[in-house]
N, C-alpha and C positions, 0 to 999 in steps of 0.2 A: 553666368554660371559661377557658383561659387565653389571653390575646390580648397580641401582642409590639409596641413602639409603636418604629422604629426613628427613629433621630435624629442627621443630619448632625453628624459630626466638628466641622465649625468652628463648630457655633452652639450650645457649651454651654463653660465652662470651674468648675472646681473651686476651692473654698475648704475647706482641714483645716489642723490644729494649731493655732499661733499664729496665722495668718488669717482666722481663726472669729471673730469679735467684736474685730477691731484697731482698731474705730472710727475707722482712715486716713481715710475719707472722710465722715465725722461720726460721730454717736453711732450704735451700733447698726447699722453698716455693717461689712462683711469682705472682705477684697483676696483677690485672686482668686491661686494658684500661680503661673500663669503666662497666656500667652495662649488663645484661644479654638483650639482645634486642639491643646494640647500634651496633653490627656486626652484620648479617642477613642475610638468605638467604644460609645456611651453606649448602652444599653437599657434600656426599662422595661417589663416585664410585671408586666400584673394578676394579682394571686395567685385562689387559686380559691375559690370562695363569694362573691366580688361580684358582685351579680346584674346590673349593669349595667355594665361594666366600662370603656366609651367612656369618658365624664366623668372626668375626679381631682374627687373632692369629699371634701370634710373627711370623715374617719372611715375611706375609704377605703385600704389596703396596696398597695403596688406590689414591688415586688423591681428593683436597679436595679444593674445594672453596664458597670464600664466599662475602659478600656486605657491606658498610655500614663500620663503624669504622677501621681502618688496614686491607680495602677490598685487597683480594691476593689471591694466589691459591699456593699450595703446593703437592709435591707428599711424600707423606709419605716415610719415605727413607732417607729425606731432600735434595730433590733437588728442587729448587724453579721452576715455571712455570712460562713462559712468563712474 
């Protein structure tokens, strides 16, 4: 069963490239592209054969995409999407 968890525009924002590990804000920290709103459109569904699919818990696959600033899709896992 695949289940769709949608998620307001302003309350997620994006870190890729040289943002990934900048340690800007101490060690082991990564600055975000831009503000909260400039990626949009964020979705996450559970991929199918999670028997429980409410919860994220470690082990867990989701598939996740999104619009607007380093628009892309990702399958949690780290296998990029199309």
């Amino acid at each position: 069963m695949r289940i769709s968890f949608p998620v307001r525009g302003t309350e997620f924002a994006i870190s890729s490239g040289a943002n990934v590990g900048s340690d800007a804000g101490g060690a082991g920290t990564s600055t975000f592209d831009g503000p909260p709103g400039a990626a949009c459109g964020l979705g996450v569904t559970a991929r199918p054969g999670d028997p429980d699919p409410g919860p994220f818990e470690p082990g867990d696959r989701q598939d996740l995409v999104w619009r607007g600033q380093g628009a892309g899709a990702v399958r949690c896992g780290g296998d990029p999407v199309g």
